[in-house]
Wavefront OBJ file of the C-alpha trace (Angstrom):
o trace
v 24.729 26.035 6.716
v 24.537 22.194 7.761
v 20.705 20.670 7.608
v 19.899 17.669 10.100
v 17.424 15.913 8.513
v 14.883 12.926 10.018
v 14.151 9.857 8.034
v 11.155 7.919 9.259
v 8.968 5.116 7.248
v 5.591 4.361 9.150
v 2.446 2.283 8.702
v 2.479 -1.201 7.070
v 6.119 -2.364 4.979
v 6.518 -2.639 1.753
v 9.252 -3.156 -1.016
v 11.442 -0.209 -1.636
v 11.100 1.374 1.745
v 15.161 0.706 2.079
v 15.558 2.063 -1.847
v 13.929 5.251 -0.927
v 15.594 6.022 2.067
v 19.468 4.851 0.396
v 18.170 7.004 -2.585
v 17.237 10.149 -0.011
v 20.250 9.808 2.040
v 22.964 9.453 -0.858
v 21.611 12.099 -2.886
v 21.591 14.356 0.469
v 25.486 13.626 0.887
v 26.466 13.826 -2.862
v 25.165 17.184 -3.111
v 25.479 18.841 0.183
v 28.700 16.366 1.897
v 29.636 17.495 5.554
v 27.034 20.188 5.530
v 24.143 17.239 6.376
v 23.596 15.151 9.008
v 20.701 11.987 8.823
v 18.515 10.892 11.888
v 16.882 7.623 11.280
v 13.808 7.527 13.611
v 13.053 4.100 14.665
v 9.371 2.677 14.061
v 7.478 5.017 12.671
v 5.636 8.111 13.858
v 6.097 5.908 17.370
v 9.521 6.439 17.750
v 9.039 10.099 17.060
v 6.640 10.509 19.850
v 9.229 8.065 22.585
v 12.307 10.418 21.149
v 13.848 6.998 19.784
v 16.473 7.628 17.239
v 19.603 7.091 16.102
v 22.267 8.836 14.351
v 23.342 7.822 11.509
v 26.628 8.093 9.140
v 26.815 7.574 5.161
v 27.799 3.883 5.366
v 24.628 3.038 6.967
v 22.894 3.832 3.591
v 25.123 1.073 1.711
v 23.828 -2.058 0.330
v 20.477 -1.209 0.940
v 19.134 -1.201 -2.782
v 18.035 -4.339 -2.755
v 16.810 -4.755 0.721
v 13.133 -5.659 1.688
v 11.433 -4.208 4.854
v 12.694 -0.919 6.505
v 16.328 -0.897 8.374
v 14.420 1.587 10.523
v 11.415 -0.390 11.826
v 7.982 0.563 11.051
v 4.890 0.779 13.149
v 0.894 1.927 12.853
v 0.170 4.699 15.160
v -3.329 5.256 13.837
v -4.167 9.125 13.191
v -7.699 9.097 14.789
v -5.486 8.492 17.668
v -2.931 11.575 17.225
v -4.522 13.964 18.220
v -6.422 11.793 21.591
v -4.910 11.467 24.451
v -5.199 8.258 25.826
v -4.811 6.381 29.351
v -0.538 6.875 29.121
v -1.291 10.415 29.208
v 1.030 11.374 26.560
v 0.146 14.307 24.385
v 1.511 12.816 21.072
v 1.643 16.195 18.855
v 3.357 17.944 21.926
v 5.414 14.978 21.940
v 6.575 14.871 18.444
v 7.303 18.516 18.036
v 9.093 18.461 21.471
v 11.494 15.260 19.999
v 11.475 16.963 16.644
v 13.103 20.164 18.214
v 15.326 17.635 20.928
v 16.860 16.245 17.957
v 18.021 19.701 16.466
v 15.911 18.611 12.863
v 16.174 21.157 9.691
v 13.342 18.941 8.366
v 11.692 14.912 8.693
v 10.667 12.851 5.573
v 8.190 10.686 6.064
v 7.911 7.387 4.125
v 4.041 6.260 4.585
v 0.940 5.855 2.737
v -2.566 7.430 3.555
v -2.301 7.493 6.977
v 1.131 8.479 7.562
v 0.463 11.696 5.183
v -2.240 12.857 7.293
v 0.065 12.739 10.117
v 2.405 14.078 8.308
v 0.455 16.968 6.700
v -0.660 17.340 11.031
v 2.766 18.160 11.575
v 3.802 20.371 8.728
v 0.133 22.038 9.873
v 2.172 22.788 13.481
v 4.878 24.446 11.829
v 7.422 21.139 11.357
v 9.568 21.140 7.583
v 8.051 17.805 6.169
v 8.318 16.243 3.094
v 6.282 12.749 2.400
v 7.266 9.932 0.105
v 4.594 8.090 -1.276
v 4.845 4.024 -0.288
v 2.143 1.235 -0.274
v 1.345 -2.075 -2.154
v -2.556 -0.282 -2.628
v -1.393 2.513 -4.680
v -3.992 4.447 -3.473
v -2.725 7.980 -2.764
v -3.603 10.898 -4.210
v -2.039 12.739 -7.049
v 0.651 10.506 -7.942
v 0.051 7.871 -10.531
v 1.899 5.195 -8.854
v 3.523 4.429 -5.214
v 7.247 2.340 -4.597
v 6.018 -0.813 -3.486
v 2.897 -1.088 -5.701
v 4.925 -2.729 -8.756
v 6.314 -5.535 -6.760
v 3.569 -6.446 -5.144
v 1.891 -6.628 -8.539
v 4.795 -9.075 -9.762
v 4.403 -11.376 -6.763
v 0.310 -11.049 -6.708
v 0.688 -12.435 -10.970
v 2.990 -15.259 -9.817
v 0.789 -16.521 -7.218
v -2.053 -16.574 -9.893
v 0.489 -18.124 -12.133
v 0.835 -21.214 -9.835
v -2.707 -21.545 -8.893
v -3.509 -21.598 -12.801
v -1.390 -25.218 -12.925
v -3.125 -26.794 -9.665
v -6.518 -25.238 -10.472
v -6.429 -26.959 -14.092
v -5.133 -30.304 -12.992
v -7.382 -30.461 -10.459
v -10.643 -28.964 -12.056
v -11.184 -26.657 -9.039
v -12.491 -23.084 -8.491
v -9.525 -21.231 -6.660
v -10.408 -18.266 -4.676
v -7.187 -16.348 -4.429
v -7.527 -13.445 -1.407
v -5.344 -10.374 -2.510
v -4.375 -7.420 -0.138
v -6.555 -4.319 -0.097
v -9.258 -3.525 1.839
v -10.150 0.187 0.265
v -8.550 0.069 -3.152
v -8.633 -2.428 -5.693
v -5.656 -1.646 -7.629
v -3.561 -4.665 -6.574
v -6.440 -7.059 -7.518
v -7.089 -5.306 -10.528
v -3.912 -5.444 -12.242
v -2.703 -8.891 -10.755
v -5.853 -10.148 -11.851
v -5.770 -8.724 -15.701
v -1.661 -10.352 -15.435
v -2.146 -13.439 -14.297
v -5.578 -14.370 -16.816
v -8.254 -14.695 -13.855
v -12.103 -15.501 -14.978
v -13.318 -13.489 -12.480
v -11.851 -10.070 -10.765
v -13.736 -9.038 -7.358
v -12.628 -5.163 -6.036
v -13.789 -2.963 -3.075
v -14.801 -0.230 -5.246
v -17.685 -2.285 -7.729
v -19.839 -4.544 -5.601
v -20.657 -7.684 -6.662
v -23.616 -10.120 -6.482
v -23.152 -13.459 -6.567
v -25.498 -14.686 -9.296
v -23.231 -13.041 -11.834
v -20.056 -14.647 -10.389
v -21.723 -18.228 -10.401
v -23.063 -17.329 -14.401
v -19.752 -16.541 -15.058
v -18.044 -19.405 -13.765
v -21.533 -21.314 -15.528
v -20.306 -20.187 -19.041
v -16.792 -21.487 -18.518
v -18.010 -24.939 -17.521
v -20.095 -24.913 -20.500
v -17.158 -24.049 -22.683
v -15.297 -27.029 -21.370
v -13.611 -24.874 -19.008
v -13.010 -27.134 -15.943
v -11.521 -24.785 -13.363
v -12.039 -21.198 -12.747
v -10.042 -18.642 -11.179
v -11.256 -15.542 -8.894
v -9.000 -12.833 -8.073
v -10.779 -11.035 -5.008
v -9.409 -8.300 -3.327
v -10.049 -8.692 0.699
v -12.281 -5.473 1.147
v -14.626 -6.989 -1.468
v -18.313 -6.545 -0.483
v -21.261 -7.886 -1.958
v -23.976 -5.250 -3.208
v -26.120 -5.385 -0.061
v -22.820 -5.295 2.151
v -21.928 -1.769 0.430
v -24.591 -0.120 1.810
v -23.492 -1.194 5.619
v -21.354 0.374 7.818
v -17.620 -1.733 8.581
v -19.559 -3.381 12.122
v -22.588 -3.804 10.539
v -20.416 -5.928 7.596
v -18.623 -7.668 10.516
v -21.488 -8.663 12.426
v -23.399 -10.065 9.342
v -20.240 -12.161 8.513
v -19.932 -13.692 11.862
v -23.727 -15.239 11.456
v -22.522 -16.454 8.578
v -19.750 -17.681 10.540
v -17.121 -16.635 7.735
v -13.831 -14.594 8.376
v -13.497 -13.213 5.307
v -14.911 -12.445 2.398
v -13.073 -15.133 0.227
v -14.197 -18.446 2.692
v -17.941 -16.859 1.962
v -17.660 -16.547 -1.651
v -15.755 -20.120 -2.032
v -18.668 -21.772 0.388
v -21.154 -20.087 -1.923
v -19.863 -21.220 -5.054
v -19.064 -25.109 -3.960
v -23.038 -24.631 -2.008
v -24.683 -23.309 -5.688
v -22.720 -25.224 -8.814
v -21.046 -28.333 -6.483
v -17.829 -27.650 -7.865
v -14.939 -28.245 -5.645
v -13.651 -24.635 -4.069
v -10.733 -23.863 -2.469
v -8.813 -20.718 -1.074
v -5.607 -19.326 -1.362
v -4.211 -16.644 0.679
v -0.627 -15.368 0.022
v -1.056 -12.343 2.803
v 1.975 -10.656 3.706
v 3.956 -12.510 0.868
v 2.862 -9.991 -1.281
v 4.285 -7.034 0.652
v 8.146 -9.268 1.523
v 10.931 -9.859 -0.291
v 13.397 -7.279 -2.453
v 12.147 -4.807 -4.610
v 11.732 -4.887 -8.274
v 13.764 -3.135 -10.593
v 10.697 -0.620 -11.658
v 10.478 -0.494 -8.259
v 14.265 0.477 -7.322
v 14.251 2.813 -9.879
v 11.057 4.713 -8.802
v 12.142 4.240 -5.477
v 15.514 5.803 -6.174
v 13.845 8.967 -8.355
v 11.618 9.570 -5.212
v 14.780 9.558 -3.229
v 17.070 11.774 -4.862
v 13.913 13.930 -5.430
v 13.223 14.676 -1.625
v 16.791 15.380 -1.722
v 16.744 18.036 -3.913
v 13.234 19.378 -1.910
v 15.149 19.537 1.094
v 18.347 21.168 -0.625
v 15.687 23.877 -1.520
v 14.147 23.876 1.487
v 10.586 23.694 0.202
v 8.807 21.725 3.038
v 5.181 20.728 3.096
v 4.726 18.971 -0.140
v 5.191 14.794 -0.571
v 6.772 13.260 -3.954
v 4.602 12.415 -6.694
v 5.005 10.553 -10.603
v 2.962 12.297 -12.494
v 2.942 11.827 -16.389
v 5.996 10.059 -16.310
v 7.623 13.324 -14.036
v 8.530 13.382 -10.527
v 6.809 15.854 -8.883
v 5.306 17.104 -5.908
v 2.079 18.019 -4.350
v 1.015 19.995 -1.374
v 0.281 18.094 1.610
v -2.920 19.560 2.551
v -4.072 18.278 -0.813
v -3.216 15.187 -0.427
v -4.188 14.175 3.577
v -7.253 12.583 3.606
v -7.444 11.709 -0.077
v -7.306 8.118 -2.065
v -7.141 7.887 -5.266
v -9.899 4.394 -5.507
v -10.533 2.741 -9.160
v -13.559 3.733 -10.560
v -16.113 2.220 -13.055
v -15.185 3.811 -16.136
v -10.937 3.135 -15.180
v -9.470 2.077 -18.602
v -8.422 -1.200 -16.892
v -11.718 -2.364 -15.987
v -12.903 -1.571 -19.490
v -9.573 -3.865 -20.602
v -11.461 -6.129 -17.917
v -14.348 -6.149 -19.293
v -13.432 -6.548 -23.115
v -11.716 -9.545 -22.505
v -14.566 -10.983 -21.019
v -13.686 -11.079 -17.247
v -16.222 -10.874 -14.991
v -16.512 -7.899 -12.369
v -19.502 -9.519 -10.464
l 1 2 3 4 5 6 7 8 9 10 11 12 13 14 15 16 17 18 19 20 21 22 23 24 25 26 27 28 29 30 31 32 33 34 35 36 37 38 39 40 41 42 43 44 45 46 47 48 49 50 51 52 53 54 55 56 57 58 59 60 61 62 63 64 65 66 67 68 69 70 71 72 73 74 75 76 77 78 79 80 81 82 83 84 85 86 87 88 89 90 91 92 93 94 95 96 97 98 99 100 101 102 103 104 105 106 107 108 109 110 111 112 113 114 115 116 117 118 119 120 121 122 123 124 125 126 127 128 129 130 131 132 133 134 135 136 137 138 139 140 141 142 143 144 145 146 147 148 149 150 151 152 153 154 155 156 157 158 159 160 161 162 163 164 165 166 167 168 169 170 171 172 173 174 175 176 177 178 179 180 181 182 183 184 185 186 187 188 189 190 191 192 193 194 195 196 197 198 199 200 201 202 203 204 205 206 207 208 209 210 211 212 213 214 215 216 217 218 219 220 221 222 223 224 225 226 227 228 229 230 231 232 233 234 235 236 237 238 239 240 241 242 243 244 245 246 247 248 249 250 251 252 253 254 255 256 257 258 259 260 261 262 263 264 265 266 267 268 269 270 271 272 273 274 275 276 277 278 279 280 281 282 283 284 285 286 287 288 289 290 291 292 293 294 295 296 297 298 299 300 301 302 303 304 305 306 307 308 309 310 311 312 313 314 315 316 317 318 319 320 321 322 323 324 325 326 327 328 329 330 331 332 333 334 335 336 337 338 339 340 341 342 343 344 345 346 347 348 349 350 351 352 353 354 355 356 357 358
């Protein structure tokens, strides 16, 4: 019996969006040939509520290994908002199970991270087949020990450290370097071990900023004449954490900062006199081709979902756990991130090395 099966990637880009989906869609057609058909729904959860789509034939899925960004488009459709109807009137569930059914679907994968599960799990909750496929740079889901996308941005988060290292030292400078992730730390955290920062600044462990100015104390005392803080952008000082996100906001617009990076550097240069500066490599870190790790995870979470559909078990996403591919329920997962915590055995690496957590 022939399966028609959705393909849709949603919420921010990252590396090995393009890997997944060739590794999904070839798998799919290797084992099942003229007996599957692929819709590739354009921008996210978005173009499943509009009905935009397009069919889509096995050449489509070439050259796409090596590809950064999504051939589909992605977009945020925030799920607080899924379930609201707002000013356009639309009924988005409604919506998506009406396209869903327009498009004649057997089942939808969804490529996403946090918020695109919980959507996701929403759907497979109203009776849709859905399978999700675990993407983002934060590597922050639940239940699988790694996301595509994560390894990359590691790679290019290391060689931005890399290269501050030479200007830092020549220059006897303090860099700041902001890193993405504004719940989990994971990015920061590894980057930061890689690339030999002094100081490592996460989300999850609050900081205070007399350690990070005794830290970067010792160094000049050792002779050290630059230091280097990795800081991951949802990094909160220790009275911050006990705030709510406008009460955080508000505070940092007194002290007429954006971010948490231009307070910390005008702190540092304000307290010690050494000359700060800040780096910000933003959306650099989620561009550009994959990595090989992250092909190759990219394409066993692929040709996974393939077999999951081929078996028609629906309401699970993919998962690496203990070096297996797996899968976990949805309605375990929704809702859930998996956050570094104090006793991680990286931040005990961290700390034996002697870099400071603040």
């Amino acid at each position: 019996m022939k399966k028609r099966i959705g393909i849709l990637t949603a919420g921010g880009d990252c590396p090995g969006l393009n890997a997944t989906i060739r590794g999904a869609a070839k798998a799919m057609y290797q084992r099942m040939g003229n007996e599957v058909e692929i819709v590739g729904v354009r921008n996210g959860f978005a173009g499943l509520i509009e009905g935009d789509y397009m069919e889509m034939k096995e050449s489509d899925f070439s050259n796409l290994l090596t590809r950064g960004g999504t051939i589909l488009g992605t977009a945020r459709t925030p799920f607080r908002l899924m379930t609201v109807v707002e000013a356009d009137g639309v009924d988005k569930v409604a919506s998506m199970k009406q396209h869903y059914k327009t498009m004649g679907l057997d089942a939808l994968l969804c490529l996403g991270g946090n918020g695109t599960h919980k959507t996701a799990n929403l759907l497979a909750e109203e009776g849709l087949n859905i399978i999700g496929l675990p993407k983002t740079i934060d590597n922050d889901i639940w239940g699988t020990d790694v996301t595509f996308g994560f390894h990359t941005a590691v790679d290019i988060a290391t060689e931005v450290i890399d290269r501050i290292h030479t200007t830092a030292s020549s220059h006897h400078r303090v860099m700041v370097i902001e890193l993405m992730g504004n719940k989990a730390g994971w990015l920061t955290l590894y980057s930061g071990i890689a690339g030999g920062a002094d100081i490592i600044l996460i989300p999850e462990l609050p900081y205070q900023l007399e350690n990070v100015l005794e830290a970067i104390g010792k160094r000049n005392a050792k002779g050290k004449t630059f230091s280097i803080l990795a800081v991951a952008e949802g990094s909160m000082d220790v009275e911050e954490s006990t705030m709510k996100n406008k009460e955080r906001l508000a505070k940092r617009r007194e002290q007429n900062v954006h971010g948490v990076t231009e307070r910390i550097a005008r702190d540092i240069a304000k307290h010690t006199g050494y000359e700060t500066r800040v780096a910000v490599p933003g959306h650099i870190q989620r561009g550009g081709t994959p990595s090989a790790y992250d092909r190759l995870l990219a394409t066993e979470f692929g040709t996974y979902a393939a077999q999951l559909v081929e078996n028609d078990q629906y309401g699970v996403t993919v998962a690496l756990r203990n070096n297996l591919v797996v899968s976990n329920p949805l309605s375990e997962v929704a809702g859930k991130k998996k956050l570094v915590t104090p006793d991680d055995d990286l931040i005990n690496v961290a700390r034996r090395m002697g870099i400071s957590l603040g």
